[in-house]
N, C-alpha and C positions, 0 to 999 in steps of 0.2 A: 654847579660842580662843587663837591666836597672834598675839603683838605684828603691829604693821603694819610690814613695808617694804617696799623698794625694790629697784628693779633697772633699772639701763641700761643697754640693748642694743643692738649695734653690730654688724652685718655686713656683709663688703664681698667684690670679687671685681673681677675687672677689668674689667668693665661697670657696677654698680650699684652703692650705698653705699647701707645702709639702718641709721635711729639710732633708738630711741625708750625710750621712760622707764612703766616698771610699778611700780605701788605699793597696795600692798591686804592682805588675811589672809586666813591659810587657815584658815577654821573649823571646828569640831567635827564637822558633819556630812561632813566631807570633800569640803567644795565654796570652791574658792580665789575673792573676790571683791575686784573691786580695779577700776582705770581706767587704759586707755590713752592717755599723752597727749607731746605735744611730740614726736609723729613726724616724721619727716624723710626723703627719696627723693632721691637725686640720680644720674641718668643719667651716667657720667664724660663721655663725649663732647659734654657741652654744659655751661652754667652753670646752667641751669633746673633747678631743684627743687619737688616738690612738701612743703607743710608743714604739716601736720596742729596746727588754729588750735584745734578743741573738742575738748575731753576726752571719751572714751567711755566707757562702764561695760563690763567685760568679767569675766565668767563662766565659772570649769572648775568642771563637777563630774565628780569624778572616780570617782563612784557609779554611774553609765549606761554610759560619759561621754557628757558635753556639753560644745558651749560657745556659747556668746554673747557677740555685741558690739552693742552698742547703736548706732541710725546718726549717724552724722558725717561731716565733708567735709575732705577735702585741699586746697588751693592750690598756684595755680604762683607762686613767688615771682619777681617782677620782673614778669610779663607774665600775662595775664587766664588763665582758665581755672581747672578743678575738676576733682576727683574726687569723686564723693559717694556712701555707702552709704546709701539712702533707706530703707531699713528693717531691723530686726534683723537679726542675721547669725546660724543658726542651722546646729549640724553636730554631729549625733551619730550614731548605729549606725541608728534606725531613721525620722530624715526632716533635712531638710538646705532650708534656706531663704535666699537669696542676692538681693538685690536692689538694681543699683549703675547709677550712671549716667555720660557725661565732659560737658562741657560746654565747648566752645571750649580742649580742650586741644591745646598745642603736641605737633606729630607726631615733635619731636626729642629727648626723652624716651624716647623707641623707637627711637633712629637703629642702638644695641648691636643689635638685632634684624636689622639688612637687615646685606647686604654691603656693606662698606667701597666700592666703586665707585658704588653706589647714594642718592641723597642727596633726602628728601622733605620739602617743604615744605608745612605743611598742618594745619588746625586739625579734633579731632576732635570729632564728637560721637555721643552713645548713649547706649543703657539695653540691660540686662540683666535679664529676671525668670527665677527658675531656684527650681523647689518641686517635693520629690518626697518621699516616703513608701513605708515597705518593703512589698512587693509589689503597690503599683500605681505607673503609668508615669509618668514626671518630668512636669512641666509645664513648658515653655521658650517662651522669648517675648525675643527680642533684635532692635535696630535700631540697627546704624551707619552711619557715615556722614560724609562729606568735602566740601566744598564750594570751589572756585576755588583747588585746589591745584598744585602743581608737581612734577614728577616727574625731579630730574636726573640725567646718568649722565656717569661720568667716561671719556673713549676712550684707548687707550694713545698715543695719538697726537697726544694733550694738545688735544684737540678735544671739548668740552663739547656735549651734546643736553640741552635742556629741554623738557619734553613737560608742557606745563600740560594738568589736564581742568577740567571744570564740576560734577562730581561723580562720586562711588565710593562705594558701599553696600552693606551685607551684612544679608542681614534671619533669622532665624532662626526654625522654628516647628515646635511638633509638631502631629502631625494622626492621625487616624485610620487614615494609612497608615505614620506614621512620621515620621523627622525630615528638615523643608523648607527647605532651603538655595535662598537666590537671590543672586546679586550683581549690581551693572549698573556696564557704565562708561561716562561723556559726555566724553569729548574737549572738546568744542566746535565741532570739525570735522568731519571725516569720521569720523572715531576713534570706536567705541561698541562698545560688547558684553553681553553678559549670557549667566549660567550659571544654573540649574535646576537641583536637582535632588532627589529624596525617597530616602531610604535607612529602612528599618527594620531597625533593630537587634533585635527582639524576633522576629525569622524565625533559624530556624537557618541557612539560606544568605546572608541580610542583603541582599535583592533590592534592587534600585536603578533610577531610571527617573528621565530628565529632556530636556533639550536645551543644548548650547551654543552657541551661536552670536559671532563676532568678525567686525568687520569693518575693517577698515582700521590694522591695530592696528602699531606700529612694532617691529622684533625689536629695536632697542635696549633695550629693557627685558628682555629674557634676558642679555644678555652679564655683567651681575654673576655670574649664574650657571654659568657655565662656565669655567671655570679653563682660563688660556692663551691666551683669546682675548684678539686687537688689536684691533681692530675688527669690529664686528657693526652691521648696520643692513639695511635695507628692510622691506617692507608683509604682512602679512599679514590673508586672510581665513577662517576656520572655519564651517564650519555642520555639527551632529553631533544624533545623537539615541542617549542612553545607557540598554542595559537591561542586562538579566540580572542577574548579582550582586557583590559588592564583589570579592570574589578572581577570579572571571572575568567582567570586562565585557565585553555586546556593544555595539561601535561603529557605528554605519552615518553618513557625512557624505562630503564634501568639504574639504581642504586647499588654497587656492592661494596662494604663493608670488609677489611680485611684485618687480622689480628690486631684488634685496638684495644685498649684498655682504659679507665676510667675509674677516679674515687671523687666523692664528695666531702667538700669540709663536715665533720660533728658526723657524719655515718663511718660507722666501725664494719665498714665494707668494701672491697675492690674487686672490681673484674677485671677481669685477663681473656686476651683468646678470642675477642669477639668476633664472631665472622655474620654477617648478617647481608641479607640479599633486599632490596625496594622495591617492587614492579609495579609503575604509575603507569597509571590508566585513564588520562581523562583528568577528572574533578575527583579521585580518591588514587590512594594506593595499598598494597599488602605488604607484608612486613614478615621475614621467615627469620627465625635467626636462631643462633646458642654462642655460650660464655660460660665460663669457669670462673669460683669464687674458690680460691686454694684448690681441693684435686673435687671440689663440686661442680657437679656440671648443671644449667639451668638450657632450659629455653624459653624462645620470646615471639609468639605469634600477633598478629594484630593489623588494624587496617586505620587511614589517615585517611577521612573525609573532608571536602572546601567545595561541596556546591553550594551549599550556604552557610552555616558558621563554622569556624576550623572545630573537628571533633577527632580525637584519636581514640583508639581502643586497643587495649593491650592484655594479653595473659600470657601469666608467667611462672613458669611453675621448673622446682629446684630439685635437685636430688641431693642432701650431703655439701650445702653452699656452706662455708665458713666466713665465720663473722669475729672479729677480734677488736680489741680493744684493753690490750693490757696497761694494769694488771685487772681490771675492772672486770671483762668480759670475753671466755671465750666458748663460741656455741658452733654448731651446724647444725641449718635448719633444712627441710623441705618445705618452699612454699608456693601455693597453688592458689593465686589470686589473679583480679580481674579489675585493670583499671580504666578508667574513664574520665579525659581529661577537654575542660570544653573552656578554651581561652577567653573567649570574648565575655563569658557566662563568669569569669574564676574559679570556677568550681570544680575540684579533683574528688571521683568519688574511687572508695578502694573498696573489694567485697574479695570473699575468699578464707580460705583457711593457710595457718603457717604450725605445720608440726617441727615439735625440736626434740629429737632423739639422745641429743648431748648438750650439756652448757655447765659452763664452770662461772660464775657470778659471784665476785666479793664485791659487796656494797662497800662504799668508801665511806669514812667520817661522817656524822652528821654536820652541816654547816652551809652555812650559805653560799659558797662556790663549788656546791657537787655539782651544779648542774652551768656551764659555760653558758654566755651568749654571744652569737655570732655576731659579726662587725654591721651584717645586714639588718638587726634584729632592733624592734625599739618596743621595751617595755611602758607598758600606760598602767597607773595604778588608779582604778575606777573612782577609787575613795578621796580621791585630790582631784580628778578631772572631771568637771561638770559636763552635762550633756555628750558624754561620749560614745551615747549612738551617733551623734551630728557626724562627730569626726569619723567614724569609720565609714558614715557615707559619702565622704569627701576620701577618703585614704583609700575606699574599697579592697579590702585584702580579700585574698583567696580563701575561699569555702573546703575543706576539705573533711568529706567524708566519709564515715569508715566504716565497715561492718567486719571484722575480722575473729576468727575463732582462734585459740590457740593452743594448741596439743601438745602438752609436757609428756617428754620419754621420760625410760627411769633412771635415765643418767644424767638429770637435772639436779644440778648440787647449790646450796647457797652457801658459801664461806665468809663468816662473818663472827668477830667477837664480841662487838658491843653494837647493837643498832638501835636506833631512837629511843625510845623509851625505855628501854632495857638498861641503857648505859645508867 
């Protein structure tokens, strides 16, 4: 038998700081025992910590191995809430035993999780039971859950959306067919939704079958997700029913699209108005739609294939769309082009013609910031970087192709007093 010590432990990264304090002996039969205590959690992005108040007994043997930890509970220091392991904690080679709960804890603790635009206010609660044994099937059993939360999103146009619900829940189960995912969400208003659905893992093709249904749901809550966007907003409803299996799902529902709007950071463009219909079919879908760009009106037809690599296709064609960008640019175009977007591939190809009947264009300064670069963007200057084919076949950026014609009307103007060479 070995004397008893000690060891305090500290890890950190730039979300999470984790501390706590082990002290115990490793004895003869080569099983280490000793107690966890004076843990400590702290999420960087808030002041909230949780702080482990009761000492645990903790267990390696290093003979199986195993380990165990005896149950105890965490606190949120300053403000109410827990973490609790309600019974042993058990994990070696042939069975594993898990069973934890939260209890009115603060949702800002997770905030390193969501996107930086994204901001959720909201106390959680749950349990987990999680028992499985080598060669028969796990047993899971989980309910969470939120209640009179707030959901905020930041717009690049310094325009704040708070999107309160009444509750969000995710309940988890196995069953006889496999494992049963549901979630629901309450608005309070119109806003509600819920997903379905059973997957079994223990089928060689991992069949899957459920329903999702949305209804009145705000696209403000995508925009954290999409890099580049200014603003994203309007309604959507979904109604779907999901079979076949994990790598190829069939879809069959309804998409509808209801006045929503959208701009992109660096395009001198916004739509308004959008009303746009989905009708999934299987392993594709079609796409019917129109939107306004100021009092221009466009439409968006096209169809989204996934029997085998994700493919969309889209045409889109404008009457009198306006494009602005003062004091730099202001036009209205008709354009009647055909895109082709093939993810797996990276490759965006664009064909089509764009007539412009009006445009007012003052070129600005000559100088080396006429042209911004986005926060996403990273210049490579060929002349200083060696082998920079290698890197791009490690970075693989996006292919995009173009074949575009472009038809000046005669109320194409350039305004301009001194431009490059001229000055």
């Amino acid at each position: 038998m070995q004397d008893e010590h000690e060891i305090k432990l500290a890890l950190a990264n730039e979300h999470v700081k984790l501390a706590t304090r082990l002290y115990g002996q490793l004895k003869a039969n080569k099983q280490w025992q000793g107690v966890l205590s004076q843990g400590r959690i702290r999420a960087n992005s808030t002041r909230i910590a949780l702080q482990q108040k009761e000492d645990s007994q903790l267990l390696i043997d290093f003979n199986q191995p195993k380990i165990t930890l005896s149950a105890h509970c965490w606190y949120a220091k300053r403000i109410t809430g827990k973490f609790c392991l309600n019974d042993t904690l058990l994990f070696s080679q042939n069975e594993g035993k898990l069973d934890f709960s939260l209890k009115s804890l603060d949702s800002s603790l997770f905030a390193f999780l969501l996107p930086n635009e994204l901001q959720w206010q909201a106390k959680l609660n749950g349990f987990s039971k999680v028992h499985w044994k080598k060669g028969t099937r796990p047993k899971i059993k989980a309910t969470f859950y939120s209640d009179n939360g707030i959901i905020g999103l930041i717009q690049e146009d310094d325009t704040n959306v708070a999107i309160p619900y009444e509750r969000i829940s995710l309940i988890g189960l196995n069953t006889s067919n496999g494992l049963r995912l549901r979630t629901d969400v309450h608005s309070g208003g119109k806003g509600k939704g819920f997903a379905e659905v059973t997957i079994n893992p223990y089928q060689k093709d991992k069949p899957i079958s459920g329903k999702l249904a949305l209804e009145h749901v705000n696209f403000a809550l995508l925009k954290p997700f999409f890099a580049g966007m200014r603003t994203l907003g309007g309604y959507g409803s979904l109604e779907t029913q999901i079979n076949g299996t994990l790598k190829k799902p069939l879809i069959h529902g309804k998409l509808t699209i209801e006045n929503g709007f959208l701009s992109m950071i660096g395009l001198p463009i916004r739509l308004d108005n959008i009303n746009s219909q989905v009708d999934i079919n299987g392993t594709h879908a079609k796409i019917l739609g129109s939107f306004y760009s100021g009092e221009g009106k466009g439409e968006l037809t096209g169809n989204i294939d996934w029997r085998n690599a994700l493919q969309m296709k889209l045409a889109i064609k404008g009457n009198q769309l306006e494009i602005s960008q003062p004091p730099l640019l202001s036009a209205k175009i008709d354009p009647d082009i055909n895109v082709i977007v093939q993810p797996k591939q990276k490759v965006v190809t664009i064909k089509g013609a764009v007539s412009i009947p009006f445009a007012n264009i003052r070129p600005p300064e000559s100088n080396a910031s006429i042209i911004g670069k986005s926060s996403d963007v990273t210049v490579l200057d060929r002349r200083e970087i060696k082998n920079i084919d290698k890197v791009f076949a490690v970075v693989q950026p996006w292919a995009i192709n173009t074949a575009i014609g472009i038809d000046l009307g005669k109320q194409v103007e350039f305004k301009a007093t001194c431009w490059g060479d001229c000055c």
